[in-house]
PyMOL Python script that loads the backbone (N, CA, C, O; Angstrom):
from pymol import cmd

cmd.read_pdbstr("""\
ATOM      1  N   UNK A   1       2.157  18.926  10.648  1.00  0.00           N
ATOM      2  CA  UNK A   1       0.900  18.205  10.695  1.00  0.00           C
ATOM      3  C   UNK A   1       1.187  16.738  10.989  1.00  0.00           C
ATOM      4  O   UNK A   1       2.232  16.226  10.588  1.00  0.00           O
ATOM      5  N   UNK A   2       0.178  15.976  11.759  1.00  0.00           N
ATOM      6  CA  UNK A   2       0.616  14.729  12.016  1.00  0.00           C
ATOM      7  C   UNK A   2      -0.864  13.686  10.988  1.00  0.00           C
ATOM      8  O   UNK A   2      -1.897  14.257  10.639  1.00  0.00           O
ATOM      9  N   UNK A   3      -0.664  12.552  10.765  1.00  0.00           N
ATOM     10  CA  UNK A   3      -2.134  11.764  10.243  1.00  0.00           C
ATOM     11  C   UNK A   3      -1.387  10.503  10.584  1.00  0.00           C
ATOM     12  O   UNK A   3      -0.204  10.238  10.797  1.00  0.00           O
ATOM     13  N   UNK A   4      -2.474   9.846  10.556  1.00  0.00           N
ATOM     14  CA  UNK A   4      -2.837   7.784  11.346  1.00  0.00           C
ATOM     15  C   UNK A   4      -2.884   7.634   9.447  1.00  0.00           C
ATOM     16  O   UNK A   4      -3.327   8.340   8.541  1.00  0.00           O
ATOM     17  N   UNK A   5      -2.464   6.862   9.494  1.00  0.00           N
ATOM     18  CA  UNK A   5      -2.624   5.956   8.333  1.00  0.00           C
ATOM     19  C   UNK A   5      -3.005   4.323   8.655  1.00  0.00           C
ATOM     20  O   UNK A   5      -2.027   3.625   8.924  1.00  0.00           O
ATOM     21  N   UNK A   6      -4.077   3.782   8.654  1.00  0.00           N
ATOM     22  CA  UNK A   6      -4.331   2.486   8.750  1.00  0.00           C
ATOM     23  C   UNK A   6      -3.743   1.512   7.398  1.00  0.00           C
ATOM     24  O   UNK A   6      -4.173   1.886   6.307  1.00  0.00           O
ATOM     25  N   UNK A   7      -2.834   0.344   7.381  1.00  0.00           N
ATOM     26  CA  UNK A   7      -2.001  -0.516   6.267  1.00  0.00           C
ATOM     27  C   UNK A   7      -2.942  -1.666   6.296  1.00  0.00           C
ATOM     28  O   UNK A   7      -3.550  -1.912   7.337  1.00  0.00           O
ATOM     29  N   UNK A   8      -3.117  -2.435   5.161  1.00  0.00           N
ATOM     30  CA  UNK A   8      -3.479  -3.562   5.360  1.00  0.00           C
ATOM     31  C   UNK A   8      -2.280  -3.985   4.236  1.00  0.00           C
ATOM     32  O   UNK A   8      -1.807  -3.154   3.460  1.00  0.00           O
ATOM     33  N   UNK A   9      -1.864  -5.407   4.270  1.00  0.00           N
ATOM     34  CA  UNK A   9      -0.630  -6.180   3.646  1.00  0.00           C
ATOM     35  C   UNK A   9      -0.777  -7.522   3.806  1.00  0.00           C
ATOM     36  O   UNK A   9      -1.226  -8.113   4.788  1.00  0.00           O
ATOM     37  N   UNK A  10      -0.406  -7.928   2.872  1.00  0.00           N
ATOM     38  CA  UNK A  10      -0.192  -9.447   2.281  1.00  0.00           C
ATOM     39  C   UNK A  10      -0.150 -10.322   3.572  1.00  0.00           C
ATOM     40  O   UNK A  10       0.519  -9.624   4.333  1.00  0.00           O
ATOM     41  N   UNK A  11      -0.458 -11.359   4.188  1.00  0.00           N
ATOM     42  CA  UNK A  11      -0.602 -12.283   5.203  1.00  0.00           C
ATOM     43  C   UNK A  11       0.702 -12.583   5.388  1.00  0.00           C
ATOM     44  O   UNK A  11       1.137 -13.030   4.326  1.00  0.00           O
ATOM     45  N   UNK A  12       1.485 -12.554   6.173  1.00  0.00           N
ATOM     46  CA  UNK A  12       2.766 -12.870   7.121  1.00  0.00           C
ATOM     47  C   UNK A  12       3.947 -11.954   6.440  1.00  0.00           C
ATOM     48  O   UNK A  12       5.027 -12.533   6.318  1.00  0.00           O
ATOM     49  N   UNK A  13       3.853 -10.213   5.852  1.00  0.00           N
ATOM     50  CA  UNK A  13       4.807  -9.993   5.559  1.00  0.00           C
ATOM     51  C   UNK A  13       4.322  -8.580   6.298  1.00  0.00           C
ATOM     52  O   UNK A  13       4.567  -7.515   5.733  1.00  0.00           O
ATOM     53  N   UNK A  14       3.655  -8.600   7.525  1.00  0.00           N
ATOM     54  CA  UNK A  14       4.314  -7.965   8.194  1.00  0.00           C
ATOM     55  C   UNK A  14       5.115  -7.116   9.014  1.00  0.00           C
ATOM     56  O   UNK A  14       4.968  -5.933   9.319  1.00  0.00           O
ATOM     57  N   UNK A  15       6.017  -7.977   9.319  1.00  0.00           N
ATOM     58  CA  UNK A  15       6.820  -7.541  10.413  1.00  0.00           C
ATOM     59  C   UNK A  15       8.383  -6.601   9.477  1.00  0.00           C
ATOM     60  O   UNK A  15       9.078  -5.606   9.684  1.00  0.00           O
ATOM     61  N   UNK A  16       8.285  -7.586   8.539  1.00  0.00           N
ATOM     62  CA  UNK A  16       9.244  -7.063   7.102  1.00  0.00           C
ATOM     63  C   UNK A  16       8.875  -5.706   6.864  1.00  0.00           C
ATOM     64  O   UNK A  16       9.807  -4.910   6.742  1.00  0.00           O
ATOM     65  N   UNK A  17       7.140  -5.071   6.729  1.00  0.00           N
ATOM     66  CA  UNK A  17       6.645  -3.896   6.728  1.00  0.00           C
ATOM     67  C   UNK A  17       6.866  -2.986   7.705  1.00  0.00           C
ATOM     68  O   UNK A  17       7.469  -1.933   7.496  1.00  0.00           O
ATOM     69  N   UNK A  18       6.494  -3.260   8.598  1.00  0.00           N
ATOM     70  CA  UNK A  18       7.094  -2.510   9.871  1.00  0.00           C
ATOM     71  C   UNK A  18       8.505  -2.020  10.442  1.00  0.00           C
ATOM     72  O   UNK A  18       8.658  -1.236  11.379  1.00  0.00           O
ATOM     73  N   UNK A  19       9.628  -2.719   9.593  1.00  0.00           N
ATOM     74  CA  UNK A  19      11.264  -2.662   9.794  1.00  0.00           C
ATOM     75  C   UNK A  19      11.137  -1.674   8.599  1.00  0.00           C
ATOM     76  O   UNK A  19      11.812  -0.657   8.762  1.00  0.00           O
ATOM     77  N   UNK A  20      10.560  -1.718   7.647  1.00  0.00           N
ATOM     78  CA  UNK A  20      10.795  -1.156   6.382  1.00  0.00           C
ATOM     79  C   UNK A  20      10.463   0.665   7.011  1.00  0.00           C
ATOM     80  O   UNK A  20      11.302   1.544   7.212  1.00  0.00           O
ATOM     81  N   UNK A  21       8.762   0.735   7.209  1.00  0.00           N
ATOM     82  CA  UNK A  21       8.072   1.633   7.341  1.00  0.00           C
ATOM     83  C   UNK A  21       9.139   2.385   9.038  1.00  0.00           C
ATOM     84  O   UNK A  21       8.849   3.563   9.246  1.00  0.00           O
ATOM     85  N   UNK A  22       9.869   1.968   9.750  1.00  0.00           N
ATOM     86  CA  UNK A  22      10.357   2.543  10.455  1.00  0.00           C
ATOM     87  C   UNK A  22      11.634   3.107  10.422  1.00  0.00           C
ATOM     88  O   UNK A  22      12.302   3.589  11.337  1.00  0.00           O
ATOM     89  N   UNK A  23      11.920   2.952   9.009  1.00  0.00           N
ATOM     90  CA  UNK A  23      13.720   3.714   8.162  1.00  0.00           C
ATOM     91  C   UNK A  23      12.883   4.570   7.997  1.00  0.00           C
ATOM     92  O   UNK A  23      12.866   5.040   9.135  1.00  0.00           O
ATOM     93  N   UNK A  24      12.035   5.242   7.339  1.00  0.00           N
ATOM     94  CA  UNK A  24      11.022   6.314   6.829  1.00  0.00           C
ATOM     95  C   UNK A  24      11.122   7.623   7.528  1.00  0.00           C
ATOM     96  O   UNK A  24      10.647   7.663   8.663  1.00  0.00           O
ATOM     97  N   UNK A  25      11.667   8.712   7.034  1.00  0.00           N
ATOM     98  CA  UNK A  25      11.894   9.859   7.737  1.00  0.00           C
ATOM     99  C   UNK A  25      11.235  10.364   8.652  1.00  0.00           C
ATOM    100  O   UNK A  25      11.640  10.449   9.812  1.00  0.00           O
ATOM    101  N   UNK A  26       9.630  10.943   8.055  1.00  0.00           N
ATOM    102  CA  UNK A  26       8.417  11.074   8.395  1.00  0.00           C
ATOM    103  C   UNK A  26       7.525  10.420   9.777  1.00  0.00           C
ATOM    104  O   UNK A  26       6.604  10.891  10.443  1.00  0.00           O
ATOM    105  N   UNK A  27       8.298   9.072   9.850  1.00  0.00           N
ATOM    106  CA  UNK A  27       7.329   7.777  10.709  1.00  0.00           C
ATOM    107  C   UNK A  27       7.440   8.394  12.156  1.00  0.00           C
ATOM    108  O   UNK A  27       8.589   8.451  12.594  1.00  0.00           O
ATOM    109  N   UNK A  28       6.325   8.915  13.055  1.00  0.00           N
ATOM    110  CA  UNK A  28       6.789   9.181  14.363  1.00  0.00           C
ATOM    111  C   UNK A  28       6.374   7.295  15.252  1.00  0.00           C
ATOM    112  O   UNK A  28       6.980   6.861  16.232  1.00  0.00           O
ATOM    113  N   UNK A  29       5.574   6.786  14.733  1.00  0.00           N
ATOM    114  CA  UNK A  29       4.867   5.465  15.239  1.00  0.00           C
ATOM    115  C   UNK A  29       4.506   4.500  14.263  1.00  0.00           C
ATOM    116  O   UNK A  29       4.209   4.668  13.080  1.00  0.00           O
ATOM    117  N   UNK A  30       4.581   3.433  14.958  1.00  0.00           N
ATOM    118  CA  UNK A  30       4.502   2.013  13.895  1.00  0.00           C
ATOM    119  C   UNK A  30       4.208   0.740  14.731  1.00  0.00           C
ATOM    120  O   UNK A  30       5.003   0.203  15.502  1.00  0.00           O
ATOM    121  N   UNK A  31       2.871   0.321  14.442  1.00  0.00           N
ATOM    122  CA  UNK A  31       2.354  -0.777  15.309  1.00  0.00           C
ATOM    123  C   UNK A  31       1.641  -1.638  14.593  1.00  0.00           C
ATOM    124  O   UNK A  31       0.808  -1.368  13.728  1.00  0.00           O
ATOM    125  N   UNK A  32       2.216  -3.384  15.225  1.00  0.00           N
ATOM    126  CA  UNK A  32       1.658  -4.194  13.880  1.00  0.00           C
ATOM    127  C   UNK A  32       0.008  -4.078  15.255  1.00  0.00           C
ATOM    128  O   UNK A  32      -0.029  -3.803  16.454  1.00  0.00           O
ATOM    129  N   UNK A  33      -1.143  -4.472  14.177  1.00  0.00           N
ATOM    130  CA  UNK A  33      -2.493  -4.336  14.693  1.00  0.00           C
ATOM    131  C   UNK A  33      -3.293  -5.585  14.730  1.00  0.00           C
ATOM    132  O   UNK A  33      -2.937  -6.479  13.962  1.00  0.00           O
ATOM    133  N   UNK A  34      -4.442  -5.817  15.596  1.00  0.00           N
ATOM    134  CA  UNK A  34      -5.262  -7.025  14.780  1.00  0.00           C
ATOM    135  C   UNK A  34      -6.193  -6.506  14.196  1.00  0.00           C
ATOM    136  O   UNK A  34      -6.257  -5.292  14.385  1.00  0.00           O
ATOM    137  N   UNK A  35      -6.969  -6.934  13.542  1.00  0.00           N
ATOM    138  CA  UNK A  35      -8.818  -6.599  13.084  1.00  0.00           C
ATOM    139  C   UNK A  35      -8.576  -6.269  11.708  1.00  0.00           C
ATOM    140  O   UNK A  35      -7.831  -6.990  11.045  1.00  0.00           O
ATOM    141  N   UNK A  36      -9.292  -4.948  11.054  1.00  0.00           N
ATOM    142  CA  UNK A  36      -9.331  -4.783  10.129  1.00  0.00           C
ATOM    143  C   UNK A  36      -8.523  -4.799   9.126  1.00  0.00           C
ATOM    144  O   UNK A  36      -8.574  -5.383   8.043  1.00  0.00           O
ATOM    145  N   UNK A  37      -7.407  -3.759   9.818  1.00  0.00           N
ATOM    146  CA  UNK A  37      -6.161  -3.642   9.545  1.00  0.00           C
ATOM    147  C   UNK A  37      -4.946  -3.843  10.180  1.00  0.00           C
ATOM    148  O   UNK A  37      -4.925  -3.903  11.409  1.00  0.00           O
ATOM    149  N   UNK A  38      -3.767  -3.974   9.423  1.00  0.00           N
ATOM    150  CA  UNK A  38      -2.661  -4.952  10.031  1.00  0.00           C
ATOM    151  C   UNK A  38      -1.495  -4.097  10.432  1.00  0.00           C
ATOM    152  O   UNK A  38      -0.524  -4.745  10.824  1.00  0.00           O
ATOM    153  N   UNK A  39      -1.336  -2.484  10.423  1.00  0.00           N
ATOM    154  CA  UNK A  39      -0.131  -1.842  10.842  1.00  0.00           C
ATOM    155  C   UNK A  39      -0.924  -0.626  11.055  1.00  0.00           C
ATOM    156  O   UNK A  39      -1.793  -0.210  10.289  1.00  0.00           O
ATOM    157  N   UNK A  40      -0.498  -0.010  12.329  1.00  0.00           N
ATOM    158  CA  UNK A  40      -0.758   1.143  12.492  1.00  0.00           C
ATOM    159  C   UNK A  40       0.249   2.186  12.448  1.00  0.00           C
ATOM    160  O   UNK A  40       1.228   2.091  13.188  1.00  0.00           O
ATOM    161  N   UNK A  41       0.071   3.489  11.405  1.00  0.00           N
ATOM    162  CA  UNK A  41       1.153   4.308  11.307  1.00  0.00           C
ATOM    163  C   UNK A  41       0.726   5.522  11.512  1.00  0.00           C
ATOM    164  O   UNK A  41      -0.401   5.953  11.271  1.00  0.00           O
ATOM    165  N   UNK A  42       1.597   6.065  11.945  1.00  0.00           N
ATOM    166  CA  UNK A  42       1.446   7.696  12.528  1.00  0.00           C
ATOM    167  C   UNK A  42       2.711   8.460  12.277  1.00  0.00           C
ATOM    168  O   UNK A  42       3.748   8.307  12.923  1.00  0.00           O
ATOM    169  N   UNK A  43       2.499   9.480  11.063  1.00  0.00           N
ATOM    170  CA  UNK A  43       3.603  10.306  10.320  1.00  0.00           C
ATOM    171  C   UNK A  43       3.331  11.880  10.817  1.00  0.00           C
ATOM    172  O   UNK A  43       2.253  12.297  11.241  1.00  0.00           O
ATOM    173  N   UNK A  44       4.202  12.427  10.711  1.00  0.00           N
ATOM    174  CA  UNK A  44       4.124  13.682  10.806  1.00  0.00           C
ATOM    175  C   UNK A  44       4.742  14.648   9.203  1.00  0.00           C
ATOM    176  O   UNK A  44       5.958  14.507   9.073  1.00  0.00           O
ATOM    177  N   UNK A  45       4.195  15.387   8.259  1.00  0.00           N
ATOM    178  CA  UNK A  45       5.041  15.993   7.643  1.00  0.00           C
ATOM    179  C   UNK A  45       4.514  17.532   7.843  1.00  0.00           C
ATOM    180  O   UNK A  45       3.801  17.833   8.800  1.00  0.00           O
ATOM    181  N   UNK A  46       4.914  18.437   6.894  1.00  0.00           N
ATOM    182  CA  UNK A  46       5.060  20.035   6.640  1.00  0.00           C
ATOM    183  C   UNK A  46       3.279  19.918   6.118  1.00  0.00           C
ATOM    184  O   UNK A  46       2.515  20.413   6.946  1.00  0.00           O
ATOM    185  N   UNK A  47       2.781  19.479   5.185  1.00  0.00           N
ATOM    186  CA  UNK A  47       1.628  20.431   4.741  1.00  0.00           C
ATOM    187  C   UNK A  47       0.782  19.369   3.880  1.00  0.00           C
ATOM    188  O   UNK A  47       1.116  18.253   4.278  1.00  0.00           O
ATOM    189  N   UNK A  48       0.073  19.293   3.128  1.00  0.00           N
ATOM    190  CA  UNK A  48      -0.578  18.163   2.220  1.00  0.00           C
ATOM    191  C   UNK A  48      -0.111  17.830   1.279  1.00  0.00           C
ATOM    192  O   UNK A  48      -0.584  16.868   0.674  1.00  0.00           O
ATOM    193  N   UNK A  49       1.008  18.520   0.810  1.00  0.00           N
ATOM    194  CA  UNK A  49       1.939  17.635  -0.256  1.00  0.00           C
ATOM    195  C   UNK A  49       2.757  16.953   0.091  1.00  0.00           C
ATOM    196  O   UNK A  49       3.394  16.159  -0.600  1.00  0.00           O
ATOM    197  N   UNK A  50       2.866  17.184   1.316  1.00  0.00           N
ATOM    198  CA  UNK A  50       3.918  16.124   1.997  1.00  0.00           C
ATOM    199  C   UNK A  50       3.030  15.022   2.188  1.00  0.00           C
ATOM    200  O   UNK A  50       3.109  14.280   1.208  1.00  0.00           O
ATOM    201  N   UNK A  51       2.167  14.577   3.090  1.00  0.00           N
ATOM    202  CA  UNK A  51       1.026  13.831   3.347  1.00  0.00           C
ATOM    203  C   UNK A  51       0.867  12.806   1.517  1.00  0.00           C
ATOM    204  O   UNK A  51       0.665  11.601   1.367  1.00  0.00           O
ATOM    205  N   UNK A  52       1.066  13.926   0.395  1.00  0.00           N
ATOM    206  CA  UNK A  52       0.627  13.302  -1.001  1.00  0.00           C
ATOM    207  C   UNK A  52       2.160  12.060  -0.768  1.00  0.00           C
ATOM    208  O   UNK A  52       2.195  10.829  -0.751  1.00  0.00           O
ATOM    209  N   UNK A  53       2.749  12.630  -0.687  1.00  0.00           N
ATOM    210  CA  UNK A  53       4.311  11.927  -1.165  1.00  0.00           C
ATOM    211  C   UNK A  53       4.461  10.781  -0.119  1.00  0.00           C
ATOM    212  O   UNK A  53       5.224   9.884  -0.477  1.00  0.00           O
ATOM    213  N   UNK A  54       3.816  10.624   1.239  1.00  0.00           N
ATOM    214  CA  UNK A  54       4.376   9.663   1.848  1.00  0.00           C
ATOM    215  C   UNK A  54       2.947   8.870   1.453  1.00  0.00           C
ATOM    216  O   UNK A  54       3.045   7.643   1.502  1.00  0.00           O
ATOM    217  N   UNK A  55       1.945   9.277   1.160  1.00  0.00           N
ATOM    218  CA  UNK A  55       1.107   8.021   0.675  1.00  0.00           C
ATOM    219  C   UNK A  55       0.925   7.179  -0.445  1.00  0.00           C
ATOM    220  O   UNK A  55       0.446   6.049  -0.533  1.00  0.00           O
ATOM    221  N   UNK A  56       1.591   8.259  -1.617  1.00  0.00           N
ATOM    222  CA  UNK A  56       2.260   7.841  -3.255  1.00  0.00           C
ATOM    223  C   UNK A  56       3.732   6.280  -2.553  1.00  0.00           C
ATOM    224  O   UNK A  56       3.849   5.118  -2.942  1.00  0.00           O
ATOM    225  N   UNK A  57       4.519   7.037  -1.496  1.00  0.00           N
ATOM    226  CA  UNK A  57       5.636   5.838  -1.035  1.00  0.00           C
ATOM    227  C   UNK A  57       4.477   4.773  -0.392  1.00  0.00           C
ATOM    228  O   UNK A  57       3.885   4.104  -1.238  1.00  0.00           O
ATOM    229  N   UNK A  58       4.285   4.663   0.333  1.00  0.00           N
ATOM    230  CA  UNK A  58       3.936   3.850   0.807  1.00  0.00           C
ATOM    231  C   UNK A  58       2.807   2.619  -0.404  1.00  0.00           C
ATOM    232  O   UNK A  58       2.820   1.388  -0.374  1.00  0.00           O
ATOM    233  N   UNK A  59       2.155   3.318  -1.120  1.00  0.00           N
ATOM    234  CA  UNK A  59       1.461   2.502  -2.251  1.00  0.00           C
ATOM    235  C   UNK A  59       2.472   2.026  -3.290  1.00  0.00           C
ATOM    236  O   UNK A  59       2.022   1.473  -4.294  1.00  0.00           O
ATOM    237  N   UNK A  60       3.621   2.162  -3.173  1.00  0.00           N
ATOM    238  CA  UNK A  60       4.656   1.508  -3.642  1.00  0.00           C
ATOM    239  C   UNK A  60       5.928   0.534  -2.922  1.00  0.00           C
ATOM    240  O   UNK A  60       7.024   0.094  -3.268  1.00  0.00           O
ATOM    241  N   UNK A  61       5.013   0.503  -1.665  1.00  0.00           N
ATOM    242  CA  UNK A  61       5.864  -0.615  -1.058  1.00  0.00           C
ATOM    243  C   UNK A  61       5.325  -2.039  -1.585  1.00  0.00           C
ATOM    244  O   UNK A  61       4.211  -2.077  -2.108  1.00  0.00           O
ATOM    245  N   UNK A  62       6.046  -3.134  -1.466  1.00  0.00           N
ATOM    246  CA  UNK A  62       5.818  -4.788  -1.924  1.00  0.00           C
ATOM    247  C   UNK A  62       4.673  -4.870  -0.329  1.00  0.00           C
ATOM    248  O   UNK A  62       4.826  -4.375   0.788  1.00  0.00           O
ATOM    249  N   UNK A  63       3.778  -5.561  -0.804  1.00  0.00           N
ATOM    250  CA  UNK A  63       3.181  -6.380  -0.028  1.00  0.00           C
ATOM    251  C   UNK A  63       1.998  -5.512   0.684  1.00  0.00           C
ATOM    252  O   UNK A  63       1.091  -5.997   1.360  1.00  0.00           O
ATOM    253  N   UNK A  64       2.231  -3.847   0.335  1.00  0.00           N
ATOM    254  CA  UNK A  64       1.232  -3.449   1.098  1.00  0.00           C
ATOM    255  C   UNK A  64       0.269  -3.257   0.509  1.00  0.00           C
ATOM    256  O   UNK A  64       0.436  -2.549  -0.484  1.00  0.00           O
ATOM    257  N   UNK A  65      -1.245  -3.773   0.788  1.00  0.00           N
ATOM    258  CA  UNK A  65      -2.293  -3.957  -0.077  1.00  0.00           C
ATOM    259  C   UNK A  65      -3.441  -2.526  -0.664  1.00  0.00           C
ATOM    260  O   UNK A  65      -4.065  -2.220  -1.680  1.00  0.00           O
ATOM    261  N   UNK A  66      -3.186  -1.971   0.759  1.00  0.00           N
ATOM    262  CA  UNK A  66      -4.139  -0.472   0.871  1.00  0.00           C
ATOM    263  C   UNK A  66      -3.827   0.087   2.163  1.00  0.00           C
ATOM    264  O   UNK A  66      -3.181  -0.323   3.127  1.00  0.00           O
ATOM    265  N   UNK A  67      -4.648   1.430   1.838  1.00  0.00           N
ATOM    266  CA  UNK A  67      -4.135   2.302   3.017  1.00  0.00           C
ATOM    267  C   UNK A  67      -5.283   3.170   3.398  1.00  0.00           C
ATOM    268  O   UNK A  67      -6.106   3.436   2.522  1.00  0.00           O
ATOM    269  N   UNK A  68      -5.396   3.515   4.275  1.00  0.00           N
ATOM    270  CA  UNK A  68      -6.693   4.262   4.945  1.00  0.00           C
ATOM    271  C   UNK A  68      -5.865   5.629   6.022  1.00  0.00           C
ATOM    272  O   UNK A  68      -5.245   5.624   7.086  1.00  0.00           O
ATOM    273  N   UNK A  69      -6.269   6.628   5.076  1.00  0.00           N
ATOM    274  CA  UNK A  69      -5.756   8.163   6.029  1.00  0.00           C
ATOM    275  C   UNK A  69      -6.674   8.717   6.734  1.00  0.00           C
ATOM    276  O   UNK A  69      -7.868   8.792   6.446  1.00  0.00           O
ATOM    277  N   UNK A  70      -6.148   9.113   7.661  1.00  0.00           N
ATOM    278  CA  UNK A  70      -6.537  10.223   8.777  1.00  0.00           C
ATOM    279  C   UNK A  70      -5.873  11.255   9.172  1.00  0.00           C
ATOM    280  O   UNK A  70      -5.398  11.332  10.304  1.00  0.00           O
ATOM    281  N   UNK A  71      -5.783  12.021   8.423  1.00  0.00           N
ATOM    282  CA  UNK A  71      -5.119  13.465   9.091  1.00  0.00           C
ATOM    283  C   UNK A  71      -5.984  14.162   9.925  1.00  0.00           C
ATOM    284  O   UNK A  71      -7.102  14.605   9.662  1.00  0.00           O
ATOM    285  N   UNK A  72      -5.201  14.222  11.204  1.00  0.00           N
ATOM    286  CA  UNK A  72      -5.636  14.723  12.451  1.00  0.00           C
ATOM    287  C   UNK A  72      -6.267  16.420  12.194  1.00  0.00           C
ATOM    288  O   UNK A  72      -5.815  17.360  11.541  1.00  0.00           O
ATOM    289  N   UNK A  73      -7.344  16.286  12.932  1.00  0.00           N
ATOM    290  CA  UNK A  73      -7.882  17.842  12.876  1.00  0.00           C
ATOM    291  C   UNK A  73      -7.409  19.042  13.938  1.00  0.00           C
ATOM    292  O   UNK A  73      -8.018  19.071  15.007  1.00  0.00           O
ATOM    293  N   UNK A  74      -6.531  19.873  13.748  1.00  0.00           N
ATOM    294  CA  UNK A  74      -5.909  20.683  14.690  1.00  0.00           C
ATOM    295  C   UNK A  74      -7.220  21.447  15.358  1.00  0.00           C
ATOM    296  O   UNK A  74      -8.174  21.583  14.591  1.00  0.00           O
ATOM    297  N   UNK A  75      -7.369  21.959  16.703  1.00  0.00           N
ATOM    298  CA  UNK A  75      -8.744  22.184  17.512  1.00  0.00           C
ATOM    299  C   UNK A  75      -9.564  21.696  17.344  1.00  0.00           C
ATOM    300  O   UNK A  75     -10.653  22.269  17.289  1.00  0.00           O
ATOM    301  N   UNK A  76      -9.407  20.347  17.179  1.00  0.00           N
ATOM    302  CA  UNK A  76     -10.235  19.259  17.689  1.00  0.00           C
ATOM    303  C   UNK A  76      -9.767  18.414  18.561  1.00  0.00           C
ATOM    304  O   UNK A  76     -10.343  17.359  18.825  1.00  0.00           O
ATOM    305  N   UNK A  77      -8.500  18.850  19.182  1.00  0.00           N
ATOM    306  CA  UNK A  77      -8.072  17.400  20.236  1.00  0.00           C
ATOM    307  C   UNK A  77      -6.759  16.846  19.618  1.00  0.00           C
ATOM    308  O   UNK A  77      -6.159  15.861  20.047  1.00  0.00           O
ATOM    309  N   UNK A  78      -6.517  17.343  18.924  1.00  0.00           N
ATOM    310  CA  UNK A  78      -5.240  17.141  18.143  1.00  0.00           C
ATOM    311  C   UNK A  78      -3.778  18.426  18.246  1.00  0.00           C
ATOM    312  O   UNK A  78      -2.877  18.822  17.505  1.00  0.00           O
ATOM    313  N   UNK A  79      -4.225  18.661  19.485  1.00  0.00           N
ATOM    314  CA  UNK A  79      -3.341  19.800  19.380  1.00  0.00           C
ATOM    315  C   UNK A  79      -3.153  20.928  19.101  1.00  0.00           C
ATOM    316  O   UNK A  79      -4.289  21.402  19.095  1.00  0.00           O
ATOM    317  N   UNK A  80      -2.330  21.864  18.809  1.00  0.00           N
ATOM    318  CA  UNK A  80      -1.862  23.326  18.349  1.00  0.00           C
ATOM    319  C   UNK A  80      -3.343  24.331  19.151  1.00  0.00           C
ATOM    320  O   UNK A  80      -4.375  24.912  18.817  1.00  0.00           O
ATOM    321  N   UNK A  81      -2.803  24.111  19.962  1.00  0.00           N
ATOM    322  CA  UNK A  81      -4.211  25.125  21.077  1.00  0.00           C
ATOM    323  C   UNK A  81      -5.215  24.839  20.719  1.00  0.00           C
ATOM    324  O   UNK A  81      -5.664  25.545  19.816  1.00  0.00           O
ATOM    325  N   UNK A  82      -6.064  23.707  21.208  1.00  0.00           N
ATOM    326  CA  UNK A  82      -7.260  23.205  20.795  1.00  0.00           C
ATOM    327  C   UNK A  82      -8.110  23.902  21.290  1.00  0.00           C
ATOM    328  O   UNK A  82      -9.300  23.669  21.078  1.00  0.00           O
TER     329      UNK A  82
END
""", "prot")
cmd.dss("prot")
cmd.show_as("cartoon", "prot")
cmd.util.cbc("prot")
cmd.orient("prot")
């Protein structure tokens, strides 16, 4: 399964987030953003407990303030024979 996770984080830390969030097993994409939110991430894991565990990590990184999920809907445009 793949999901977008939208980051928002502390004002000038970043780029520090983005080096961090791209050691991350899971991470297929990682883009700092403007507007609402400040990093765009796109993970792939096995099933929704996986999905639990990289969003439990990530709410335990320094500096990152909140997080906004989107797990992609399979036959909707997301793939696996839509």
């Amino acid at each position: 399964m793949q999901t977008y996770i939208l980051l928002t984080c502390e004002p000038g830390h970043e780029k520090e987030i983005i080096v961090h969030l791209k050691s991350m097993d899971n991470v297929i994409e990682v883009n700092g953003i403007w507007g609402k939110y400040d990093i765009f991430l796109k993970v792939h894991h096995d099933a929704e407990s996986g999905l639990d565990k990289i969003i439990e990590t990530l709410r335990h990184v320094e500096n990152i303030t909140s997080t906004y999920t989107m797990p992609i809907l399979y036959g909707q445009g997301g793939s696996i024979e839509d």
